[in-house]
C-alpha positions as CSV (number, residue, x, y, z in Angstrom):
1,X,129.9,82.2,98.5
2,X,129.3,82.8,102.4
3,X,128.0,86.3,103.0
4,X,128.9,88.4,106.1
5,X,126.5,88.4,108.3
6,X,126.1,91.0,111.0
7,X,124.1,92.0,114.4
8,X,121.0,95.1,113.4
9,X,118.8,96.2,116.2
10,X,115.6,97.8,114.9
11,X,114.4,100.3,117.6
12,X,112.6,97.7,120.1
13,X,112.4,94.5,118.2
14,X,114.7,91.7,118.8
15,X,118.0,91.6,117.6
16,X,118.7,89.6,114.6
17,X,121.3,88.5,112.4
18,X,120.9,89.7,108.8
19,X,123.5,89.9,105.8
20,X,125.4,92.9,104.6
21,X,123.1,93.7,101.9
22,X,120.2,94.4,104.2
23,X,122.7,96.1,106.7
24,X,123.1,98.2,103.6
25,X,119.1,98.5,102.6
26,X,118.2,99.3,106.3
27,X,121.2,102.6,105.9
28,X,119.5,103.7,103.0
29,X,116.1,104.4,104.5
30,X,117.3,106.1,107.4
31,X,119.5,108.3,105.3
32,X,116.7,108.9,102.9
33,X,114.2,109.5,105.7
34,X,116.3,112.1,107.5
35,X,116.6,114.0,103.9
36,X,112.7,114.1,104.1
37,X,112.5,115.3,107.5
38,X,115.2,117.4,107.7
39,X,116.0,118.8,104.5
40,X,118.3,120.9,103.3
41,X,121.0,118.5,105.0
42,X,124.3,117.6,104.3
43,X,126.3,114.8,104.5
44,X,128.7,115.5,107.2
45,X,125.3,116.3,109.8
46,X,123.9,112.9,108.2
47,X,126.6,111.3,109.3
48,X,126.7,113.0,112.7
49,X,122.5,112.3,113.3
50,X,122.8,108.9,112.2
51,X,126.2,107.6,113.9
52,X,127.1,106.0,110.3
53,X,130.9,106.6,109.0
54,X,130.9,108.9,106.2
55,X,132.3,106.7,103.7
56,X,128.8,104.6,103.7
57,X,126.8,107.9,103.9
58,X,128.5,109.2,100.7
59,X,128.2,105.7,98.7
60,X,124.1,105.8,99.9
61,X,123.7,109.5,98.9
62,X,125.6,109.0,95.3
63,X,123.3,105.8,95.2
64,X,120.5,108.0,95.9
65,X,121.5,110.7,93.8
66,X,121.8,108.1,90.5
67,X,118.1,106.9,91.3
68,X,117.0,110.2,91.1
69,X,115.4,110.3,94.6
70,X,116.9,113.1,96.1
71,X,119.1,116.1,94.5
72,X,122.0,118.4,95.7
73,X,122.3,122.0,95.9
74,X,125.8,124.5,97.0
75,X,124.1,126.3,100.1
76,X,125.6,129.6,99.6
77,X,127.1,131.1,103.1
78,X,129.7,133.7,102.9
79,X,131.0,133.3,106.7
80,X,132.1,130.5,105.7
81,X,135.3,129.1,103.2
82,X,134.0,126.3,101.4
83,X,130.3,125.9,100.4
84,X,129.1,122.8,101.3
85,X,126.3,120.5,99.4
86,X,123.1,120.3,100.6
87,X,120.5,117.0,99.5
88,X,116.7,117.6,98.7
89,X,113.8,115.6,98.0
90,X,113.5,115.7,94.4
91,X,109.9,116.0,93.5
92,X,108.0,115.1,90.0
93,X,109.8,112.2,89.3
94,X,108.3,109.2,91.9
95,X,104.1,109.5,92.3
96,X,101.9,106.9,94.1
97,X,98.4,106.6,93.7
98,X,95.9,106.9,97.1
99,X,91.8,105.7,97.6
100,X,89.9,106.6,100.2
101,X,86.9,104.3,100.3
102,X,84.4,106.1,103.0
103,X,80.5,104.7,103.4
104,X,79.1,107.6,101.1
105,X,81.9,109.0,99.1
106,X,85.4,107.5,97.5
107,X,88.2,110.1,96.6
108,X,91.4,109.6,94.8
109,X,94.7,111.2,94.4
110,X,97.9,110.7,92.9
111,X,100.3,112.2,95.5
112,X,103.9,112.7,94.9
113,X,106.5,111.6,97.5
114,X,106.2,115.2,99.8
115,X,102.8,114.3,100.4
116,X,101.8,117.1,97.8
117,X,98.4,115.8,95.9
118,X,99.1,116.5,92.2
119,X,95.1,115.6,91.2
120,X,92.1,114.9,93.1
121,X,88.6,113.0,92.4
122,X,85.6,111.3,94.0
123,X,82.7,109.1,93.1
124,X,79.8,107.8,95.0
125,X,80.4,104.7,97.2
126,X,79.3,101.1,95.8
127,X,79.6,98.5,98.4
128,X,77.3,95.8,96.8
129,X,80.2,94.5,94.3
130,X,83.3,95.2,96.0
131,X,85.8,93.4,94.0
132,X,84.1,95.4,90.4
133,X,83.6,98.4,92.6
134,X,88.0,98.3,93.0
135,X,88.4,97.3,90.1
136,X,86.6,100.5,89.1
137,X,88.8,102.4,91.4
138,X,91.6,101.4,89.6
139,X,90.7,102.7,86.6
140,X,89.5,106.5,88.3
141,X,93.4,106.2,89.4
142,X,94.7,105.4,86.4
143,X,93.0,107.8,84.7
144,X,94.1,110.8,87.1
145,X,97.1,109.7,85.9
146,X,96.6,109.6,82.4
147,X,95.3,113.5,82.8
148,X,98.2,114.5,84.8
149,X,100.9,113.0,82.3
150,X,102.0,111.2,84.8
151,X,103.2,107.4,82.8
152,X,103.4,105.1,86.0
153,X,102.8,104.6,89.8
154,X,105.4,103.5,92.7
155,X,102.7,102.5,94.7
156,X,99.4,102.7,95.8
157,X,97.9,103.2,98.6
158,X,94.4,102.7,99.7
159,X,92.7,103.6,102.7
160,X,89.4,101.9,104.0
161,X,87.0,102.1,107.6
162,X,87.1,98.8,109.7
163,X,89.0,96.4,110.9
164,X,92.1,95.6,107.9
165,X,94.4,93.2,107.5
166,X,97.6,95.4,106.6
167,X,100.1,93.0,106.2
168,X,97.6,90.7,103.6
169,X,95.5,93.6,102.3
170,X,92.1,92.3,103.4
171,X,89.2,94.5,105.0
172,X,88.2,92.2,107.5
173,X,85.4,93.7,108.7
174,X,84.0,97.1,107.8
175,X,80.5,97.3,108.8
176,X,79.3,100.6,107.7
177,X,79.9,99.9,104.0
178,X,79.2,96.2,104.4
179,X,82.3,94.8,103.3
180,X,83.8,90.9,105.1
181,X,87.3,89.5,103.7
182,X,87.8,91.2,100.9
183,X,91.4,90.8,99.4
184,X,91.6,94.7,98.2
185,X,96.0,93.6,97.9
186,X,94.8,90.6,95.5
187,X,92.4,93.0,93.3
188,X,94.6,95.3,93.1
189,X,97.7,92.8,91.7
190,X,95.1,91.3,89.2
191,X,94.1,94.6,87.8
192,X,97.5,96.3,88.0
193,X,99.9,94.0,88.0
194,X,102.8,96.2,86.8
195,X,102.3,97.9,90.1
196,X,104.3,96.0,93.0
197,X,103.5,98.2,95.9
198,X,100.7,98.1,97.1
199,X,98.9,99.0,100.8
200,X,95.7,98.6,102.6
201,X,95.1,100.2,105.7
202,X,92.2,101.3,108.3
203,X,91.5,105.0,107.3
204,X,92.1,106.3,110.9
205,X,95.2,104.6,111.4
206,X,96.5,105.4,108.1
207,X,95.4,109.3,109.3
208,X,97.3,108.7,112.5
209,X,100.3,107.9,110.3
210,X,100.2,111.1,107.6
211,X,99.7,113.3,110.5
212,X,103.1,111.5,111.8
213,X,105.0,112.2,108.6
214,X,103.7,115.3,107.2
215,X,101.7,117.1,110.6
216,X,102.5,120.5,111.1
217,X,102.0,121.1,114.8
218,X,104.9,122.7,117.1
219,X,104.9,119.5,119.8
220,X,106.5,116.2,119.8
221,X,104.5,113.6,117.7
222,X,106.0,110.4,119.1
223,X,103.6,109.2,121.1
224,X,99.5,110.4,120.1
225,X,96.3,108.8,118.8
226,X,94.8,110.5,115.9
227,X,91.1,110.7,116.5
228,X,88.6,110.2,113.2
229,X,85.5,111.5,113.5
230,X,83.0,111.0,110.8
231,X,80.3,108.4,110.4
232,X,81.8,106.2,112.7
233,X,84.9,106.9,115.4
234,X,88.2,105.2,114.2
235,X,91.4,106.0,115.8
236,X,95.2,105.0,115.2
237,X,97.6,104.9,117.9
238,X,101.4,106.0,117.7
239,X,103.8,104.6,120.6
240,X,107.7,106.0,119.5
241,X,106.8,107.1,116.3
242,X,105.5,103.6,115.1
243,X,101.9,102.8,114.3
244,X,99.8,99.8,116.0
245,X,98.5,97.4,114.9
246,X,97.9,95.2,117.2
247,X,97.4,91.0,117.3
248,X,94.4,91.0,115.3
249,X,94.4,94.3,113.3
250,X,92.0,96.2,115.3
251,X,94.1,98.2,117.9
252,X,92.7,101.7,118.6
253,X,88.3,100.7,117.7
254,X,87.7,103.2,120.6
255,X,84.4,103.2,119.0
256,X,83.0,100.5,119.5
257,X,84.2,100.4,123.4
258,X,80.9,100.8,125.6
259,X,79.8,104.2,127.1
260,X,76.2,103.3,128.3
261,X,75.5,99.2,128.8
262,X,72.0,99.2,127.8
263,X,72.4,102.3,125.4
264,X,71.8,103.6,121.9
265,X,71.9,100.7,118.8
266,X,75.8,100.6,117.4
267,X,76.1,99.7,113.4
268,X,78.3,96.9,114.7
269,X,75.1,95.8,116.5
270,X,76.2,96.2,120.4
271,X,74.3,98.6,122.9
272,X,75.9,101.6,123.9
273,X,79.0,102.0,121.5
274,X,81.0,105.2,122.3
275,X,80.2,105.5,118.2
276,X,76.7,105.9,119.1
277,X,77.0,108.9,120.9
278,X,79.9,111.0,119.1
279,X,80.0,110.2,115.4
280,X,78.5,112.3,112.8
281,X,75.7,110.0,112.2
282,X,75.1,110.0,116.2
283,X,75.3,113.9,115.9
284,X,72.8,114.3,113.2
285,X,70.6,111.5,114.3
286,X,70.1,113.7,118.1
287,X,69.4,117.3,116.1
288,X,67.0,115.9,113.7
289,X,65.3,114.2,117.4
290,X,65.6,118.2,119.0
291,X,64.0,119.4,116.4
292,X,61.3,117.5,115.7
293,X,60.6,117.4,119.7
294,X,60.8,121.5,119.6
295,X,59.1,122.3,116.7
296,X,57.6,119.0,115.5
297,X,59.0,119.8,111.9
298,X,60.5,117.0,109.7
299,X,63.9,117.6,108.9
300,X,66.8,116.2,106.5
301,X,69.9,117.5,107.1
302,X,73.3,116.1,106.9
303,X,76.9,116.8,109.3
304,X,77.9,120.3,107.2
305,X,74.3,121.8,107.4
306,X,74.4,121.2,111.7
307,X,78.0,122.7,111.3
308,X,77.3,125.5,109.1
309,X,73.7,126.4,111.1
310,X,76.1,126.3,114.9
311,X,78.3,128.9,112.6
312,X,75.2,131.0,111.9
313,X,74.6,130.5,115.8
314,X,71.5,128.3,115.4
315,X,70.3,127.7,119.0
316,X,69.7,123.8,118.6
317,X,72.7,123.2,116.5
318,X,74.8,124.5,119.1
319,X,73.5,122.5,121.5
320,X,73.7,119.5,120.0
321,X,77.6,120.1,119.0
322,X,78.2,120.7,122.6
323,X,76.4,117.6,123.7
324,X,78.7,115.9,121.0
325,X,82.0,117.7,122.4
326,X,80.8,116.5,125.7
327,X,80.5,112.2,124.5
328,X,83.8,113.2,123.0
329,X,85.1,114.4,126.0
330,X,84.4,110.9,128.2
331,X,85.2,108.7,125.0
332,X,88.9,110.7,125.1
333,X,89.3,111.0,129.6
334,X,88.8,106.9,128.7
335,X,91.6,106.7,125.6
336,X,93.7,109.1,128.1
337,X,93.6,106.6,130.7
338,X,95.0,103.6,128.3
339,X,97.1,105.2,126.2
340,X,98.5,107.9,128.3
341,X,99.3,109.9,124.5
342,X,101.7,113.1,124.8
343,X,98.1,114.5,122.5
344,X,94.7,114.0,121.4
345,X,94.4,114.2,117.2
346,X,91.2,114.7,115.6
347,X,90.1,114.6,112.3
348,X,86.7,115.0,110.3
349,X,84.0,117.9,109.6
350,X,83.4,118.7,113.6
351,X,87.0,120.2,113.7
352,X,85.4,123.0,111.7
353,X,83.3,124.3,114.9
354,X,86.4,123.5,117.4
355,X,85.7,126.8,119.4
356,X,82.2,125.2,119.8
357,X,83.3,121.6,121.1
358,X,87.2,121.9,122.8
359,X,85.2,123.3,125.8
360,X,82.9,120.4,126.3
361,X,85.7,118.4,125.6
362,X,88.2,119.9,127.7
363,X,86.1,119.8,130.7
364,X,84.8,116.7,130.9
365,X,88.3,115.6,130.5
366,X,89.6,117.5,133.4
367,X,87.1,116.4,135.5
368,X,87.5,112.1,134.2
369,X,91.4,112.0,133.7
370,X,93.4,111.4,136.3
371,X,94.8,114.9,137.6
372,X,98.6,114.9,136.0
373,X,97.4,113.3,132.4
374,X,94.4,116.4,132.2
375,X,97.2,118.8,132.8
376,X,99.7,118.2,130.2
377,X,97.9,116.5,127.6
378,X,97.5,118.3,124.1
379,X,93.6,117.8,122.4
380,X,94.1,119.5,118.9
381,X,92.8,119.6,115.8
382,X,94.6,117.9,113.0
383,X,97.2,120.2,111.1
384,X,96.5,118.4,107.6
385,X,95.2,120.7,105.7
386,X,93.9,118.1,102.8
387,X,91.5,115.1,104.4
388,X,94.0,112.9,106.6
389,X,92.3,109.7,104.9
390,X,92.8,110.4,101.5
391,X,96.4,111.9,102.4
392,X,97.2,108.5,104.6
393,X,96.3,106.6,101.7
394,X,99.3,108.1,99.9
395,X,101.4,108.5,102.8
396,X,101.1,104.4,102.7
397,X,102.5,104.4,99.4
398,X,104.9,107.0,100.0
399,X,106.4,104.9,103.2
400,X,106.9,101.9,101.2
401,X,109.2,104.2,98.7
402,X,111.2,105.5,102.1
403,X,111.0,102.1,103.9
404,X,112.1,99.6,101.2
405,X,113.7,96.9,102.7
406,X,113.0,93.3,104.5
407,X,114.8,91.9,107.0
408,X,115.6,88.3,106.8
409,X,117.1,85.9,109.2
């Protein structure tokens, strides 16, 4: 049997010829994915938004509707004759599963496809094993699930620091836990192999892309880098609403881009890392120095004792949070200057003294940036209000849910 084939054009990629039944597939995520964003909707504006007849938007929705994705609901308006049907997300029927793996602490969720996290966990980090120390993270997810009553995963979705092969599922590199080509996809399959969806991303990048689905902030989102700022600097960079990647997986390591050439000792082992400077471990690493140097006291402290002694107005805290806000603040003048980002994300603890750091940062970026970007860009903290890793770990999952389909030539 020949099947029709037809012309698609996906956004900016090059146009390709694919058969009806992925002409079809490609319909059903844009319908489903205005129903997230846009809900309640009907069909008539769905048609309208997306330019498809309403014939194949009513054959989608009732597909939709029998799959038990999405549910309708009579919007009751009395200026008007006949009351038409509006579709929802429905929720508690699809979950996914998300893992953050940070350097000191691994959380897990299971998330369901809103982005709401039903349950929540953590253990300490184990980077001497990796493939038992997944494996073992399987079984924490498996047995949120089992406590939650919740019988099987869509997906899962886990979310690591370094350099990640999404499209194989392989950390590539992640120096601050230690990790080198580990298949995290090909655990995962082995251990749970009744679960077909599976992701692996960088944890900043997969940030960048939960604050692009489920951020909260009053400002177009198309075009921003998401900034992560823990023990190291990751970032994730969104040009027309996609995330990238880039050739080798490691678009966006602002981090490890050089602020001083004969500076401070980088974890990646190179002089003078922007990571160095403004991370949390850079951050801690200078107040424990001011102290020791002002009062010749030995101190052990960690990111949330600095943060909650600057909030108590601690004099050398707050100096060395503005001497952070003011590394950020050339690291970002830099990212402004490459990207040229509508706005600035950040994520991690340091957002929690923002009044302390936004005017380091703001300054030094009016004075670097060239004079129209310093104007009109946005520098914000992020509008997540669970941690953007462990929420783009399920947002990963989730996407795969909303984006199910492969083109083929």
């Amino acid at each position: 049997m020949v099947q029709r084939r037809t012309k698609l054009n996906l956004g900016n990629s090059n146009i390709i010829s694919v058969n009806s039944k992925v002409v079809r597939s490609v319909n059903r995520a844009m319908i489903l994915n205005l129903i997230r964003e846009r809900q309640p909707i009907s069909r008539i504006k769905i048609s309208r938004i997306s330019g498809l007849n309403k014939s194949t938007v009513s054959s989608i929705v009732s597909d939709l509707l029998n799959e038990e994705l999405i549910y309708e609901k009579m919007k009751e308006d009395q200026n008007i004759g006949r009351n038409p049907l509006d579709l929802y997300l429905r929720l508690g029927k699809y979950f996914v599963g998300a893992v953050n793996i940070d350097s000191a602490t691994t959380r897990f969720a299971i998330a369901d496809i809103d982005g709401s996290l039903i349950s929540k966990s953590s253990v300490p980090t184990e980077s001497s094993n990796p493939e038992g120390f997944v494996e073992f993270c399987m079984d924490n997810l498996l047995g949120l699930c089992e406590k939650s009553s919740i019988k099987n995963l869509e997906a899962i979705g886990v979310s690591i620091t370094g350099i990640v092969d999404s499209k194989n599922h392989i950390v590539s590199f992640a120096p601050n836990i230690g990790w080198e080509n580990v298949n995290i996809g090909a655990i995962i399959r082995k251990k749970c192999p009744e679960i077909s969806n599976v992701s692996v991303g960088n944890d900043a990048k997969s940030s960048a892309l939960a604050e692009l689905w489920f951020g909260k902030h009053d400002l177009n989102l198309s075009n921003f880098v998401f900034l992560s700022i823990g023990p190291g600097i990751g970032s994730g960079i969104v040009v027309e609403n996609r995330l990238l990647e880039g050739e080798y997986n490691a678009s966006g390591e602002f981090g490890h881009t050089t602020l001083f050439e004969e500076g401070n000792k980088c974890v990646c082992g190179n002089l003078g890392c922007w990571e160095a400077y403004a991370s949390e471990r850079a951050t801690v690493a200078r107040y424990i120095s001011k102290v020791n140097n002002n009062s010749g006291k030995s101190v052990d402290v960690i990111m949330q004792d600095i943060i909650e002694l600057a909030l108590n107005k601690d004099k050398v805290a707050l100096e060395t949070l503005q001497e952070t806000g003011r590394y950020l603040g050339i690291g970002i003048s830099n990212i402004i200057k490459s990207i040229d980002p509508h706005a600035i994300i950040m994520g991690g603890k340091i957002i929690q003294v923002w009044d302390v750091i936004y005017p380091e940062i703001i300054e030094i970026v009016q004075k670097r940036a060239f004079s129209g970007n310093a104007k009109n860009i946005n520098i914000l903290p992020t509008s997540l209000k669970v941690r953007p890793r462990l929420l783009g770990a399920a947002t990963m999952a989730i996407k795969t849910i909303f984006d199910d389909y492969k083109i083929t030539a």
